[in-house]
C-alpha positions, 0 to 999 in steps of 0.5 A, spaced: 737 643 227 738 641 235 734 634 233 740 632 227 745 634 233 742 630 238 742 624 233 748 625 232 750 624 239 746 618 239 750 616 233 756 617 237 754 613 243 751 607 239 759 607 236 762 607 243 757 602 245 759 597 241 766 598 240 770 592 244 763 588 244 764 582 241 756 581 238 756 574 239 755 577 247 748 581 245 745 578 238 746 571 238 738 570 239 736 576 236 742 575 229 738 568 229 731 571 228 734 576 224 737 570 220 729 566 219 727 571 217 731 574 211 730 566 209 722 567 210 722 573 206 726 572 201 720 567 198 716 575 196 722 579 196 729 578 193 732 583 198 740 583 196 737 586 189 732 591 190 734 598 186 732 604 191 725 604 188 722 597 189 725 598 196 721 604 197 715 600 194 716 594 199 716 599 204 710 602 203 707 595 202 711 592 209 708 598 213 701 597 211 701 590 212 705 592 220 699 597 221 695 591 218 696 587 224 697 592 229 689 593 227 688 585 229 692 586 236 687 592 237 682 587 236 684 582 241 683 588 246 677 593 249 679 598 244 673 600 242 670 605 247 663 603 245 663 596 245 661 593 251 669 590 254 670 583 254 674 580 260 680 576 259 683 578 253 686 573 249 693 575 251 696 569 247 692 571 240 694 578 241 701 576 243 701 572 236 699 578 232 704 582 235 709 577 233 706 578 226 707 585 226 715 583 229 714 580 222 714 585 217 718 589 222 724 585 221 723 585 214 723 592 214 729 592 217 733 587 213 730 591 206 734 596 208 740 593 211 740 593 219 743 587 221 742 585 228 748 587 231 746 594 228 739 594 231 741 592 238 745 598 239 741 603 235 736 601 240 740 602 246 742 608 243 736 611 242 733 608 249 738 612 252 737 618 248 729 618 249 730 617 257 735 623 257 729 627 253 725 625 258 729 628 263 730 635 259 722 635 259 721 633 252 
């Protein structure tokens, strides 16, 4: 009970946040990978006419594929405790697969209709709330 009340809150400081902002000041960058993404994705996934069932079926399928490539940036580090590490990383291939993973995220995102303005802010406003948790001791 006291975790759907602290969303609330959180709901609640998004709202102000945003009230008076223009989005064009926080979201252009992020509206226009928003935007090339709903037009890459849209080659797989029709996003503006899935019933409640094929989203959920496409959840499960972009969450294998993000985990799928968090496993493929796991491999660009020394993740593996009983392998000998191999220095330096390939930090511009593990990035390149975090991007990836950015990817489907986005396209989670766009399946369930966050815009760019509203994942911003959402964002900001659970930042907020997890330092305040921290400072609680959570």
């Amino acid at each position: 009970m006291q975790e759907n009340n602290s969303m609330k809150e959180v709901e609640k400081s998004r709202q102000k946040m945003i009230a008076g902002r223009n989005s064009e000041d926080f979201t252009s960058k992020l509206e226009k990978i928003f935007d090339l993404q709903k037009q890459f994705g849209k080659q797989f996934i029709d996003f503006d006419n899935l019933s409640v069932q094929e989203k959920e079926k496409w959840t499960k399928e972009l969450l294998i594929a993000l985990m799928n490539e968090g496993f493929e940036a796991l491999n660009w580090t020394n993740a593996k405790h009983w392998k000998k590490p191999v220095y330096p990383i390939n930090k511009m291939e593990l990035k390149y697969e975090l991007i990836d993973m950015l990817h489907f995220l986005l396209n989670l995102m766009i399946l369930w209709d966050i815009t760019a303005e509203e994942c911003f802010s959402m964002y900001m406003a659970k930042n907020k709330e997890n330092h305040e948790r921290q400072k609680r001791g959570y």
